[in-house]
C-alpha positions in Angstrom: -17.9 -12.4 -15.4 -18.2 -15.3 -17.9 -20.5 -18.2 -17.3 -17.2 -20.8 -18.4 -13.4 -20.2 -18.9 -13.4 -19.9 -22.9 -10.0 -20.8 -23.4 -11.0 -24.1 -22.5 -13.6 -24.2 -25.3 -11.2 -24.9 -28.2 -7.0 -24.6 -27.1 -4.3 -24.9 -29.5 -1.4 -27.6 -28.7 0.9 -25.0 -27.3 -0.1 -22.3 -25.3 1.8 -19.6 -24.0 0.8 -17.5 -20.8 3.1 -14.4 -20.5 2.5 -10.6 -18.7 3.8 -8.5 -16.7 5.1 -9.7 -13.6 3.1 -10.4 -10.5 -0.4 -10.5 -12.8 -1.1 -14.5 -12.2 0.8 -16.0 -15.2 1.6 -19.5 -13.0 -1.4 -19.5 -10.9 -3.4 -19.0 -14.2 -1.4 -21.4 -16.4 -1.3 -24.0 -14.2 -5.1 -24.0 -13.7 -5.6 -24.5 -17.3 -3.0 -27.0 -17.2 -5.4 -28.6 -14.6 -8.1 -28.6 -16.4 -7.2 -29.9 -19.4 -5.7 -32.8 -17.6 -9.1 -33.4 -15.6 -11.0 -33.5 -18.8 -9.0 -36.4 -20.1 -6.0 -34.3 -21.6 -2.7 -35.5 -21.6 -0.8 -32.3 -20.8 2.7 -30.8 -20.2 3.0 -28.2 -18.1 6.6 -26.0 -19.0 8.2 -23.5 -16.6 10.8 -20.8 -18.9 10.8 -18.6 -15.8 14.3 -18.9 -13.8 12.2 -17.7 -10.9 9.3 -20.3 -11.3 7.3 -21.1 -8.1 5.1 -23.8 -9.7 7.4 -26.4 -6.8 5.3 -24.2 -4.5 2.1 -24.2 -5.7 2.0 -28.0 -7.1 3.7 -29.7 -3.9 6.4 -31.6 -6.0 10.1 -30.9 -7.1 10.8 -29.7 -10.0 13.3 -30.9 -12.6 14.7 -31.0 -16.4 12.6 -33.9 -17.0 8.5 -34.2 -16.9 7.3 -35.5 -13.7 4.2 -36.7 -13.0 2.2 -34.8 -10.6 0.3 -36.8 -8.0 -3.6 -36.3 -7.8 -4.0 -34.8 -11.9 -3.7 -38.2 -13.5 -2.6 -37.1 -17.1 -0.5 -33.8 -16.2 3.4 -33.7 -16.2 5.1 -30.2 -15.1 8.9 -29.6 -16.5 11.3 -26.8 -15.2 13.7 -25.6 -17.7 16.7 -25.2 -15.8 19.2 -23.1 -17.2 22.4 -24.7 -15.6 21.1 -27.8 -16.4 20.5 -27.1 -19.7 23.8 -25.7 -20.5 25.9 -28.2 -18.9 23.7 -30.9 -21.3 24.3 -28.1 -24.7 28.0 -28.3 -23.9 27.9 -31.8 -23.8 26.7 -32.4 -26.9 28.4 -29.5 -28.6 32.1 -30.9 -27.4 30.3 -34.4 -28.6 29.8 -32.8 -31.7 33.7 -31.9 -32.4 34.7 -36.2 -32.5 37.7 -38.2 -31.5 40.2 -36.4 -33.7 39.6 -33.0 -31.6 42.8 -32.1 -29.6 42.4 -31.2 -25.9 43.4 -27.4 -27.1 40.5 -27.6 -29.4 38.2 -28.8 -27.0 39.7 -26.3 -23.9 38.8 -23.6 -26.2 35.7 -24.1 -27.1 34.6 -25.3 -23.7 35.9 -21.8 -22.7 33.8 -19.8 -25.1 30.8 -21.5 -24.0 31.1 -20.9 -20.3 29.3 -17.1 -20.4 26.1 -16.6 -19.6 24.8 -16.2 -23.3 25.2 -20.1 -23.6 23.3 -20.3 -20.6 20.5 -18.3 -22.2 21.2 -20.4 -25.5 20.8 -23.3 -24.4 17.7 -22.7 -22.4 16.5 -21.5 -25.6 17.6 -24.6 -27.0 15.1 -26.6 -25.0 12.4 -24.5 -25.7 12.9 -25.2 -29.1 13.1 -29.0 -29.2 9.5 -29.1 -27.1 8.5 -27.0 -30.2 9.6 -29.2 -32.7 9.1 -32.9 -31.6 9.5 -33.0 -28.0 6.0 -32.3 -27.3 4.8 -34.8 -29.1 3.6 -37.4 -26.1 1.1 -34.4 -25.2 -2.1 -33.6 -26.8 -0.9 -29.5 -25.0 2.2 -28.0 -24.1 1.4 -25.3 -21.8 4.2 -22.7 -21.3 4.3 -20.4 -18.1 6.9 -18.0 -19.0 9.1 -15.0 -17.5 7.9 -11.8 -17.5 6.8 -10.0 -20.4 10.1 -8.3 -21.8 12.0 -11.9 -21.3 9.6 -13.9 -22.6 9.5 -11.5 -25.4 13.1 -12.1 -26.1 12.8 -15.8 -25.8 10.2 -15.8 -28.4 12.1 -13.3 -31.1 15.1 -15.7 -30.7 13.7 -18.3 -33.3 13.5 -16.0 -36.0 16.9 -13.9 -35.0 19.1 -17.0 -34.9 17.5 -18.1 -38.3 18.3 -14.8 -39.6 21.8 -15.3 -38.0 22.5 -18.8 -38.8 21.3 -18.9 -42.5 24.4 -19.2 -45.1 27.0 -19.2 -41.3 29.6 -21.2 -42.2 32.1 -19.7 -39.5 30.3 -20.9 -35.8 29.3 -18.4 -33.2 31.4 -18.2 -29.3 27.9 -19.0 -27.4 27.0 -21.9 -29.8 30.1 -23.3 -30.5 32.4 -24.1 -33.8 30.3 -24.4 -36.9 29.3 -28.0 -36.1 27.3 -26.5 -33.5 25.5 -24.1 -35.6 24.6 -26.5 -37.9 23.0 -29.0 -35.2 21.1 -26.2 -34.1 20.0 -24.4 -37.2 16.5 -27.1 -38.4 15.7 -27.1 -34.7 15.4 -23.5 -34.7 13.6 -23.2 -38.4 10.9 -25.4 -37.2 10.7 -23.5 -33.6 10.0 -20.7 -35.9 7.1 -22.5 -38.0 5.4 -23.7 -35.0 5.1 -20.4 -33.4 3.8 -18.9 -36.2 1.2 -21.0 -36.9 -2.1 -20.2 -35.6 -3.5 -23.4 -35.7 -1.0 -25.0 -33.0 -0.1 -21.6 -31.2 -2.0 -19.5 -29.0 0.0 -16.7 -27.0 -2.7 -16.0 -23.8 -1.7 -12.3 -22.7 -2.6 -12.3 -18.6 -3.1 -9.2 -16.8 -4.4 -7.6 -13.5 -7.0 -4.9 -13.7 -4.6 -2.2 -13.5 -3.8 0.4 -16.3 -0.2 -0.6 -16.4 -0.8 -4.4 -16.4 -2.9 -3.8 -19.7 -1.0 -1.4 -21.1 1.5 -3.4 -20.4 0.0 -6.1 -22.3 -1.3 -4.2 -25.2 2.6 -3.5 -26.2 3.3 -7.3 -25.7 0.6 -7.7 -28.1 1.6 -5.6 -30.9 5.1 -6.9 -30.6 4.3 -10.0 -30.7 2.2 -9.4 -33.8 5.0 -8.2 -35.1 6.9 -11.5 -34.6 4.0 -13.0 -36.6 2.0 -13.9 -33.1 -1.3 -13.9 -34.2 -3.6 -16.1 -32.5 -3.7 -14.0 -29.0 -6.1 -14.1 -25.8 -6.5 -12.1 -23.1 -7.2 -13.0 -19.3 -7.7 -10.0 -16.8 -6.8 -11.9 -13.4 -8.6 -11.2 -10.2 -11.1 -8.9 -11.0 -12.5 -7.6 -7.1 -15.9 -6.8 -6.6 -16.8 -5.6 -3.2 -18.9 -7.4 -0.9 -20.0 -4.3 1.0 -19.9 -0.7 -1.0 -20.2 1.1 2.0 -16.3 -0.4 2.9 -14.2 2.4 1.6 -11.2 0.4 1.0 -13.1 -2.4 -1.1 -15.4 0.3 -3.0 -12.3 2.0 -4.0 -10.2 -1.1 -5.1 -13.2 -2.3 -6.8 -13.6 1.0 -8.5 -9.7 1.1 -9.8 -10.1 -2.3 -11.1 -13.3 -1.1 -13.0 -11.8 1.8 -14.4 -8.7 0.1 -16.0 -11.0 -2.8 -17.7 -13.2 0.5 -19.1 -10.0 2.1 -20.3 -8.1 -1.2 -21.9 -5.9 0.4 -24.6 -7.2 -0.8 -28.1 -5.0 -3.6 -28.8 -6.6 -5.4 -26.5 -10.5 -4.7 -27.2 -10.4 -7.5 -30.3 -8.9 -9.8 -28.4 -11.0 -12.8 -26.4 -11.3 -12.5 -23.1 -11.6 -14.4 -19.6 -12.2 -12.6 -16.5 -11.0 -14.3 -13.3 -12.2 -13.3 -9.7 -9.9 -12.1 -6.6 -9.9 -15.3 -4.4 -9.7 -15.1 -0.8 -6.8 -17.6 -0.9 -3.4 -17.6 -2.7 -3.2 -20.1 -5.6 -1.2 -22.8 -3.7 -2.0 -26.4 -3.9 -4.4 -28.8 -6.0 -8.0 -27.7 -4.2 -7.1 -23.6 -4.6 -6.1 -23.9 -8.2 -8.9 -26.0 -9.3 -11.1 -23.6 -7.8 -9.5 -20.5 -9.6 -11.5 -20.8 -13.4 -15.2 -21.9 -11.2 -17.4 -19.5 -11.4 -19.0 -21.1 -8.3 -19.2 -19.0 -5.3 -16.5 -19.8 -3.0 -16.4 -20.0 0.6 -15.0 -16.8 2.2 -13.5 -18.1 5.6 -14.2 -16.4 8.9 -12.8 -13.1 9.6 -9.7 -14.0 11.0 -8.4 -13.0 14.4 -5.2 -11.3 13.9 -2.7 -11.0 16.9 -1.2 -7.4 17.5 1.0 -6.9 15.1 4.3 -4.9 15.7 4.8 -1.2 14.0 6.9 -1.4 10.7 9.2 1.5 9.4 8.2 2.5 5.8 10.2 4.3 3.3 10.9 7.1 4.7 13.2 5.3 6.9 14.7 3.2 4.4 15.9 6.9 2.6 17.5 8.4 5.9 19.6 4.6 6.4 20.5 4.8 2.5 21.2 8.5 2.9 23.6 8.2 6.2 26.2 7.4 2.7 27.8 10.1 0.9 27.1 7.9 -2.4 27.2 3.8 -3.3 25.0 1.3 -5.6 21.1 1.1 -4.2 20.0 -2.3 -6.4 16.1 -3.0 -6.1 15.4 -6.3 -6.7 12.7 -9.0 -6.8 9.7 -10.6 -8.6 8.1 -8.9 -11.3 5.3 -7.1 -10.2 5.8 -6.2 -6.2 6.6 -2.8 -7.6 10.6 -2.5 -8.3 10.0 0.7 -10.2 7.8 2.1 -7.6 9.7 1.4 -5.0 12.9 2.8 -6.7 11.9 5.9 -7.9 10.5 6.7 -4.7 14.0 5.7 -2.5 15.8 8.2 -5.6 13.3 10.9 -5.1 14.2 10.9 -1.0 17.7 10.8 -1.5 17.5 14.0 -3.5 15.4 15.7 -1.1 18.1 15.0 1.2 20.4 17.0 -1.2 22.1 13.5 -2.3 23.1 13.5 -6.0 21.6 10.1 -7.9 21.2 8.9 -11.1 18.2 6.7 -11.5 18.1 3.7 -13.9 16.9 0.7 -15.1 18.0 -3.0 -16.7 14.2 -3.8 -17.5 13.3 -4.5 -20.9 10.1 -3.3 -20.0 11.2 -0.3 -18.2 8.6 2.0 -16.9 10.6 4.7 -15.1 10.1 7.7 -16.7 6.3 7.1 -17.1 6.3 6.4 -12.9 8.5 9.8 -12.0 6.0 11.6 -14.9 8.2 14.6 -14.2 11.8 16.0 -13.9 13.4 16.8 -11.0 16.5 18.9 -10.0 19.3 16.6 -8.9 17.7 13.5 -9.9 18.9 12.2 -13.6 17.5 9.3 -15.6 18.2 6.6 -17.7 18.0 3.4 -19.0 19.9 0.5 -20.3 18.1 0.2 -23.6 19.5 -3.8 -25.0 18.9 -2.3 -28.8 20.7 1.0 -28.2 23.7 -0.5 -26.2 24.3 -3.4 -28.4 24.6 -0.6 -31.7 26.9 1.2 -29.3 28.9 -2.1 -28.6 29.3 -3.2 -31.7 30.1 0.2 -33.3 33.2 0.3 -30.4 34.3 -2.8 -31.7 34.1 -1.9 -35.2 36.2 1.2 -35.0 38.7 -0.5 -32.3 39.6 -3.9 -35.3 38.6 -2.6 -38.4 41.7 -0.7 -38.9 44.0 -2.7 -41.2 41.3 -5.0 -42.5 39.9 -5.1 -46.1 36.7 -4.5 -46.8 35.7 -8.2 -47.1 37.6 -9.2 -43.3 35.1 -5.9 -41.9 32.0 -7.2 -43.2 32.8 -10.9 -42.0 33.7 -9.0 -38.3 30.3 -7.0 -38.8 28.3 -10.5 -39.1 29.9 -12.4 -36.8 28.6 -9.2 -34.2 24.9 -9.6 -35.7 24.5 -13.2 -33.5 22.2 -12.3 -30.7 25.1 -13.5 -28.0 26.1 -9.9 -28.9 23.3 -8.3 -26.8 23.9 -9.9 -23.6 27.8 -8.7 -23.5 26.4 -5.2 -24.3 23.9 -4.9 -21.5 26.2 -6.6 -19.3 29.0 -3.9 -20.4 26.3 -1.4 -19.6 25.5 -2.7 -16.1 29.6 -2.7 -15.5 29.5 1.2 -16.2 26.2 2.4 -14.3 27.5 -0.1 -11.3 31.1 1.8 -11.5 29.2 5.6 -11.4 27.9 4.8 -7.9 31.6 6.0 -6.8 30.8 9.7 -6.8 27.3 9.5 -6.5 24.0 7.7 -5.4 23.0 5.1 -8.1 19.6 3.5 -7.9 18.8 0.4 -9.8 15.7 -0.4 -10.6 16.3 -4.3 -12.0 14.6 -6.5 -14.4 12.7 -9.3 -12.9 13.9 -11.9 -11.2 15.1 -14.4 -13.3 16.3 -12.3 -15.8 18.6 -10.4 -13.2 19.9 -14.2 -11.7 21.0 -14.0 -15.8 23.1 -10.8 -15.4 24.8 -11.9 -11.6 25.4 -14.8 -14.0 27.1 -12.7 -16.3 29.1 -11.1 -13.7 30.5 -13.7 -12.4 31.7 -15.1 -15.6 33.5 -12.2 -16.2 35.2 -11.8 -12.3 36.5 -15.2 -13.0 37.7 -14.2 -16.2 39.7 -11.7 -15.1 41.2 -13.3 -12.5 42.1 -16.3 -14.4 43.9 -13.3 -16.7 45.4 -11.6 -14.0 46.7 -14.4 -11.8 50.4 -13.9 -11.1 50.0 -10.5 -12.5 48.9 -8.1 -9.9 45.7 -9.3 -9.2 44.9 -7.8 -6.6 44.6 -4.3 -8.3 41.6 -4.9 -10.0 37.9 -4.3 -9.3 35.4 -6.2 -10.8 31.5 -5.4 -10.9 30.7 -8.8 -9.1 33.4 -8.0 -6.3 31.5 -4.0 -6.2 28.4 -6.0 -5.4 29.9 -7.7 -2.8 30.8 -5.2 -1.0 28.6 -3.7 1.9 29.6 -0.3 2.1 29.5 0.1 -1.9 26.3 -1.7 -2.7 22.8 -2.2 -1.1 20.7 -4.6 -2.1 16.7 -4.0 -1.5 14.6 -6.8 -1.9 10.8 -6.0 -2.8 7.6 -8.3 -1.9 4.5 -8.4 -1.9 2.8 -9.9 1.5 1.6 -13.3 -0.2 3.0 -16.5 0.1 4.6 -16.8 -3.3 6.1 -13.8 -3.8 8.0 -13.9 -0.6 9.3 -17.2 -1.2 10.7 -16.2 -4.7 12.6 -13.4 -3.0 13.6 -15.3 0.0 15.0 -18.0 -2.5 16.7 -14.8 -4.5 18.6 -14.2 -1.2 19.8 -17.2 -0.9 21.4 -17.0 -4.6 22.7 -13.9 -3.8 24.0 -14.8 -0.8 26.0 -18.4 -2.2 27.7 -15.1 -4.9 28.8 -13.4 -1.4 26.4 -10.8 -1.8 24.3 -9.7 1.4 21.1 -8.2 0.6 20.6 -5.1 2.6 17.2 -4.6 3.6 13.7 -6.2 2.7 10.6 -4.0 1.4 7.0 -5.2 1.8 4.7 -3.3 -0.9 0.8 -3.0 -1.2 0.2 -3.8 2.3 -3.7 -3.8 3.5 -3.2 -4.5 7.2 -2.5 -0.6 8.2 -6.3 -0.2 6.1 -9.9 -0.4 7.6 -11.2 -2.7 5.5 -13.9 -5.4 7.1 -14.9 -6.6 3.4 -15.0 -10.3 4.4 -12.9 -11.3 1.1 -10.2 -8.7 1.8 -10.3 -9.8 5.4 -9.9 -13.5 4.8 -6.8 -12.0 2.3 -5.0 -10.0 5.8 -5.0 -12.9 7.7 -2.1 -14.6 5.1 -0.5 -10.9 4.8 0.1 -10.6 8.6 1.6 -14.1 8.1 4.1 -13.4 5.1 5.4 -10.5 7.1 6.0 -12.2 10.2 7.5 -14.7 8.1 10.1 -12.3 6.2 11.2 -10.9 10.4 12.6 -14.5 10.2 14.6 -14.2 7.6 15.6 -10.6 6.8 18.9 -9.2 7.3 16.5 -6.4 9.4 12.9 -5.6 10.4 10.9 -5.0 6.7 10.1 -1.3 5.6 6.3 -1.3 4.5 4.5 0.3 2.0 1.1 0.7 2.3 -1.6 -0.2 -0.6 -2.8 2.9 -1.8 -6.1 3.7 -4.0 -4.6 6.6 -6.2 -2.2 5.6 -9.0 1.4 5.5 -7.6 2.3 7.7 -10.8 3.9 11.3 -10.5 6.0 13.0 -8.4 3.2 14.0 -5.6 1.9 10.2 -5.4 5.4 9.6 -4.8 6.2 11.7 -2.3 3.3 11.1 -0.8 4.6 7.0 -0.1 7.6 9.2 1.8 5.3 11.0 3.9 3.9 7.6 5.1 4.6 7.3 8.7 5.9 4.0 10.4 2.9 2.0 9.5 1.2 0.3 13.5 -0.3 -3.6 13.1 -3.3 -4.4 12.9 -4.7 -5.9 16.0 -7.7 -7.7 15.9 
């Protein structure tokens, strides 16, 4: 472990923390953020993530605006809020249009920008003004993003709407009539020169010591060179060493954790790099997060005494639930990181050895399912919803369904107008509509992108169910079927939600209920992954750790539709067929007692 935090030693203006989900990114941004601000900084802390639990961890509300946050004299936090920020773009675009707009004029473009592509627009648009001049009253901008294949999007935007808006003289349906474009178009040229230069930029690459936390880093590293990213770090996030090697739980977690930092994939090796040490609390409030870059010891509190805990059904018993249906819409759901894939490929590889026929899939840029099965089996197909592949296969279909009459000059001006980047977010969300509408004759397991990036595509969903009733009102309405009104129904969709048994995590899925609950959507059944209490662990750290997991599970029997199936935390790789059958073998796990 390093003596000091290096990243400290020198940091660009902006800094940008991204990873896969569930590695630290907040906990470990916001530290920094901390820091700077105690060593006489003045700093702005920026959430991008939808899901963002920095509320939690700082004490304070979070809005559109900087706020002040009591006891780190010097550090403002600021939420990007994507309804926010698209009611305020649509403002400014109709602004835009003047006095001698008709209402007609202004009806229709208020209409095109009501999808959820605006709604990523103009989060983007925000980004970009704090990259251009709206960071200027901060000495650092410090960015805690969305998970990796989000945040990678949000970063390529700058250069694909350059690409995009350069010579446009037409407008774009997510932006707005040309007048639109043109406001936007400097803002996003000098986005793009900010990001690429190394001297102001620094993209900090967090990870756990796990092989697919760095490997999933080392992509995000050579894609983000390839955006021009140069100026990268690395931070492996606690980093577990065992108090006791004789404790067979601790010696084997320390062991993984060993293994994976000996085995980093290459990308990585050049990079910097900050090691940060497994704490014995969550990362939630002022004292905790200062405490997270020391390299003091820290005070491992008394083994707690843990009351008897009730039994828990595990996966197994979520399968024969799921598999009482002849077919239907299985959506896993949650944070990035608690182990979506995981969990999904295991509920897809029951239902098939229940003689069920499923199709297994996934919405997550960074999708990992075929590398987690690591095998084919009979019964069981998969796939993915690739953004690049579908939007080539969206466009082509509109292509072939308007070119037909046109001249050669009207084609190519159809064929540009489909480059904007608004494109891929009706392709994947035409994607979604077909994989949701195959769950009719058959099992359909969903393995989703993270959090806020799935909040994006039920955004998406509903914009088009209200589109097509506005379209079919007086018409027969109620003959059609939209994907939103699919998910709302019980008997044709079940939503899992997956945690982990720390405080954060479980508030950002308890919060993702509630969303899906104000669309009329029920989720179906909670899942609490990695679990340590069913383990015989008596390290002291991993100890102090149990005494909040018994907690966050007691907590989620308050508020789950039914008592939680829980996974247990398991040494071996959860890669392969065996490892996953071997989650379905789990019995009901028993509590701990103390």
């Amino acid at each position: 472990m390093p003596s000091h935090f290096s990243l400290l030693d020198a940091p660009t203006k902006y800094l940008f923390f991204t990873g896969k989900g569930g590695v630290g990114k907040t906990s470990v941004s916001t530290a920094v953020s901390i820091a700077l601000a105690d060593s006489g900084k003045k700093v702005l802390l920026v959430s991008t993530d939808a899901a963002s639990n920095l509320d939690e961890m700082l004490g304070i509300e979070l809005r559109n605006q900087p706020e002040a946050v009591p006891g780190v004299p010097g550090l403002s936090v600021l939420n990007i809020d994507p309804e926010t920020a698209a009611q305020d773009y649509r403002a400014r675009v109709v602004g835009q249009m003047g006095a001698q707009a008709n209402p007609e004029e202004v009806s229709t473009v208020r209409e095109q920008l009501s999808g959820a592509c605006t709604t990523e627009i103009a989060t983007f648009d925000e980004f970009a003004s704090l990259l251009s001049h709206g960071g200027d009253a901060f000495e650092h901008v410090v960015f805690d993003t969305a998970p990796t294949g989000h945040t990678l999007r949000l970063l390529s935007l700058p250069k694909a709407w350059s690409g995009f808006l350069s010579g446009n003289d037409r407008g774009a349906s997510c932006l707005g009539p040309h007048s639109g474009l043109k406001m936007q178009e400097q803002l996003f040229n000098q986005a793009l020169k900010s990001l690429n230069d190394p001297a102001l930029t620094s993209l900090v690459l967090v990870a756990r010591p796990e092989a697919g936390a760095l490997k999933e880093a080392a992509r995000s590293s050579v894609e983000l060179l390839e955006l021009g990213l140069r100026q990268q770090r690395l931070v492996v996030n606690a980093v577990f060493k065992a108090s006791d090697r004789r404790d067979g739980i601790a010696a084997a977690l320390e062991d993984l954790g060993q293994q994976a930092i000996k085995a980093m994939p290459e990308p990585l090796r050049a990079l910097p790099c900050d090691m940060i040490a497994l704490r014995p609390v969550d990362s939630v409030g002022l004292e905790a997060l200062r405490a997270l870059l020391s390299d003091k010891p820290f005070n491992t509190p008394t083994r707690p005494a843990l009351d008897v805990a009730r039994a828990h059904p595990g996966l197994a018993d979520l399968v024969a639930e799921i598999a009482k249906g002849e077919h239907g819409l299985i959506m896993v759901m949650g944070k990035g990181g608690v182990g979506k894939t995981t969990v999904a490929a295991a509920l897809a590889l029951g239902l098939v050895q229940r003689g069920k026929s499923v199709h297994l899939s996934t919405t997550d840029p960074a999708a990992h399912l075929a590398a987690t099965l690591d095998g084919e089996v009979p019964g069981l197909s998969v796939g993915r919803i690739d953004p690049k592949a579908e939007t080539q296969k969206y466009v082509d279909k509109i292509v072939a369904a308007r070119s037909p009459g046109m001249t050669a000059a009207e084609k190519d001006l159809l064929i540009e107008d489909l480059r904007s980047p608004c494109t891929e977010e009706v392709a994947v969300f035409h994607a979604f509509s077909h994989v949701v509408s195959q769950a009719r004759s058959a099992f359909v397991v969903l393995d989703t992108a993270p959090t806020g990036h799935s909040l994006l595509l039920m955004d998406a969903t509903g914009a088009y169910h209200r589109q097509m009733v506005r379209e079919f009102e007086g018409k027969g309405a109620g003959r059609i079927v939209t994907p939103l009104m699919r998910l709302q129904d019980a008997n044709y969709t079940k939503i899992i939600l997956v945690t982990l048994p720390e405080a954060t995590p479980v508030s950002q899925a308890a919060a993702l209920q509630d969303d899906l609950r104000r669309a009329q959507i029920e989720p179906f059944a909670w899942v609490i992954n990695k679990s340590l209490l069913a383990t015989a662990t008596r390290d002291p750290l991993l100890e102090a750790r149990l005494s909040n997991e018994h907690k966050q599970i007691e907590r989620v029997r308050t508020f789950a539709p039914r008592a939680p199936y829980v996974v247990p935390w398991k040494a071996e790789p959860l890669v392969g067929l065996l490892a996953l059958e071997g989650l379905l073998l789990q019995p009901a796990l028993p509590g701990r007692a103390s």
